[in-house]
C-alpha positions in Angstrom: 98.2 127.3 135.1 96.7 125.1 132.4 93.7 126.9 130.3 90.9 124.8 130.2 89.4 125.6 126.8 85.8 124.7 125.5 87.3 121.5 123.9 88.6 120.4 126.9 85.9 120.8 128.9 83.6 119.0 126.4 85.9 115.9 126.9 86.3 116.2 130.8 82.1 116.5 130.7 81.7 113.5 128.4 84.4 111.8 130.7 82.5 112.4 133.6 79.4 110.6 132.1 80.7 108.0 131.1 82.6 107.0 133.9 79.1 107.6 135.7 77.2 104.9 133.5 80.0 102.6 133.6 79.6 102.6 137.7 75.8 102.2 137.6 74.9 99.3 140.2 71.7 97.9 138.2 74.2 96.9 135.4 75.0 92.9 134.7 79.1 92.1 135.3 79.2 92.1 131.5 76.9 95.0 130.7 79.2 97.0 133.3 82.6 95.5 131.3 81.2 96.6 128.1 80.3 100.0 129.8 84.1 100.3 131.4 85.4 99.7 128.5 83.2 102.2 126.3 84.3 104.8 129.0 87.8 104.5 128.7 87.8 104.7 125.0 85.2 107.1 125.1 87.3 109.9 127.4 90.1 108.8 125.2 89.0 110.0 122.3 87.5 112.8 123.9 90.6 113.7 124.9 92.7 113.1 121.7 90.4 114.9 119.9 90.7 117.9 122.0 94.0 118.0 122.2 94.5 117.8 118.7 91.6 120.2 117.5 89.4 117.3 116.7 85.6 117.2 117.8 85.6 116.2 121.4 82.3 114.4 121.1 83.0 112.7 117.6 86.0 111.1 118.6 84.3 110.3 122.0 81.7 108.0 120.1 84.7 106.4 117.9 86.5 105.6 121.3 83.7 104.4 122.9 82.7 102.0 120.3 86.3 100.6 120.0 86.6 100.6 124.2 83.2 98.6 124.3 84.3 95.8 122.3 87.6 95.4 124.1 85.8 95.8 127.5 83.3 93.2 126.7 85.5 90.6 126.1 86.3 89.5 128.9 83.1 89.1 131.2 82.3 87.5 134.4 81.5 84.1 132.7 85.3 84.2 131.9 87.0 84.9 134.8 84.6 82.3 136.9 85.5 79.9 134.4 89.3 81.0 134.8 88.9 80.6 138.7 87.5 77.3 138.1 90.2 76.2 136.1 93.0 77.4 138.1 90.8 75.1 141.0 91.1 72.2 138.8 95.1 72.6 138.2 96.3 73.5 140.9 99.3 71.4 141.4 99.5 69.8 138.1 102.0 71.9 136.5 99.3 73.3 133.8 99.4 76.7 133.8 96.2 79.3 133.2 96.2 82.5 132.2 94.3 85.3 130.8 96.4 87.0 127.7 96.6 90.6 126.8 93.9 89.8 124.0 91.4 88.6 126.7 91.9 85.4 126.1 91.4 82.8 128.6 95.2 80.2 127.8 95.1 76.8 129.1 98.7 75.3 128.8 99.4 71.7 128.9 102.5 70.5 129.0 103.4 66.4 127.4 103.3 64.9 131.5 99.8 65.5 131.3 98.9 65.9 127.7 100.6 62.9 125.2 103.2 60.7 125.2 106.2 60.8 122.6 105.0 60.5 119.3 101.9 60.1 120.3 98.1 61.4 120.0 96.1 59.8 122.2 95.2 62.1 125.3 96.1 60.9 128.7 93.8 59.9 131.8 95.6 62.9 134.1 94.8 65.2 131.1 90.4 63.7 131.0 89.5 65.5 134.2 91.1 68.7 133.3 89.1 68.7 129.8 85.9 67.9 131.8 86.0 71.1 133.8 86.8 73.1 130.8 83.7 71.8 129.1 81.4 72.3 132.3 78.8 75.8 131.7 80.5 77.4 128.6 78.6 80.1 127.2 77.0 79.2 124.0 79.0 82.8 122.4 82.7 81.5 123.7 85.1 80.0 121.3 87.6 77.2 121.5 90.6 77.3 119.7 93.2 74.1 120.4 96.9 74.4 119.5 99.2 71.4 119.4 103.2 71.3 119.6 105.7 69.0 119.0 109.4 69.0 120.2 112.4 69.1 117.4 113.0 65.6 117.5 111.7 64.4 113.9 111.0 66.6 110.9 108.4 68.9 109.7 106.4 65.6 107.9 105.9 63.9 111.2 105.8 67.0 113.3 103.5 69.4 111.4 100.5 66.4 111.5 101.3 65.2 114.7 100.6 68.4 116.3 97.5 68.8 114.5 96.5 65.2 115.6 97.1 66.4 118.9 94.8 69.4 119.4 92.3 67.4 116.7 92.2 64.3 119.7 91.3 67.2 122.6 88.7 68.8 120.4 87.3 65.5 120.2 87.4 65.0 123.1 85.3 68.2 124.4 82.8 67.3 121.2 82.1 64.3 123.5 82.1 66.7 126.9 79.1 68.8 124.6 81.6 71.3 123.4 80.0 72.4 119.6 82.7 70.8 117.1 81.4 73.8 114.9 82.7 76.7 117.3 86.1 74.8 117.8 88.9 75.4 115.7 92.3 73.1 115.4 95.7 74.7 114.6 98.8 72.3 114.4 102.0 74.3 114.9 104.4 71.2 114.6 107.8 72.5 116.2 107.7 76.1 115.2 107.0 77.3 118.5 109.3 76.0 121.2 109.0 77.5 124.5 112.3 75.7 126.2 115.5 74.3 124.9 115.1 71.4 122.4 118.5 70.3 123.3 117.7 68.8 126.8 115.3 66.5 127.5 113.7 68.6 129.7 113.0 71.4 127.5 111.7 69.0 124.5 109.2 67.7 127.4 108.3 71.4 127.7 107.4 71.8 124.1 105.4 69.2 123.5 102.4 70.6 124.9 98.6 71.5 123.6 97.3 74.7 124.3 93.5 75.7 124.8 92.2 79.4 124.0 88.8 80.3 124.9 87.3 83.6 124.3 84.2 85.2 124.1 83.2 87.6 121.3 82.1 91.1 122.2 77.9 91.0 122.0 
């Protein structure tokens, strides 16, 4: 039988709190994800530090501060906004995910996005830009990536992509999105995500992607 010593039960008491508050029905959907969050890293540490003869309750606090950020970043405002966009692609071959960062990853692929060698976004891609500009939280940040295919070098490539996701973030500047909470990579052809060596897989690569997150309050 497992002893439970008075380190233990300090952590399986602060557990029990925690997971208590986070479950507390007055809570907002984001002042509960901060709280979920805060009370898996909080019995976490708890735990860790029991087990390893550490103070239950100090490295209850240090989980619980690291838990809350990670559990705050991805709130209801983000996954209505996912749903939405998912609604507005369905069918288009655009794919949208959340990523293990809590990032919300809009991926566009060049049948929707820009033509060979070019920059200028397309009329399928306008409505699709329009929904992701629709009720974002003041907080949430936009980052834009653009991609090439292999065809070319790195001194058409390298600006090109940056052109790319430069023309969408102009775009969503136009849609109300702050310019000044939008940031522009350019990743030329360093990322390929299919074969360069068929046509279909250069199509694949040349493709923008659209991160939004939302910093923890």
């Amino acid at each position: 039988m497992t002893r439970t010593t008075p380190r233990r039960s300090a952590a399986l008491s602060i557990l029990a709190t925690v997971v208590a508050l986070a479950g507390c029905e007055s809570m907002s959907e984001r002042e509960k994800g901060t709280a979920q969050g805060a009370a898996i890293g909080a019995a976490a540490g708890a735990l860790i530090g029991a087990a390893t003869g550490g103070s239950a309750g100090q490295s209850a606090v240090i989980g619980g501060v690291v838990g809350a950020v990670a559990g705050n970043l991805w709130s209801k405002n983000m996954e209505d906004k996912r749903k939405a966009m998912e609604a507005a692609t369905a069918g288009t071959g655009i794919e949208v995910a959340r990523t293990q960062d809590n990032q919300l990853q809009v991926n566009v692929p060049s049948d929707l996005s820009f033509d060979i060698g070019r920059a200028d976004i397309k009329p399928a891609l306008r409505p699709v830009l329009d929904q992701f500009a629709q009720g974002l939280d003041p907080k949430m940040r936009v980052r834009i990536v653009g991609h090439t295919d292999s065809t070319g070098n790195d001194a058409i490539n390298d600006p090109l992509s940056v052109q790319r996701a430069t023309s969408v973030r102009n775009y969503l500047s136009n849609r109300g999105v702050d310019p000044a909470r939008t940031e522009v990579q350019g990743r030329g052809s360093r990322e390929p995500v299919a074969d360069n060596t068929t046509e279909a897989g250069r199509a694949m690569n040349r493709r923008v992607e659209i991160f939004l997150s939302e910093p923890a309050a």
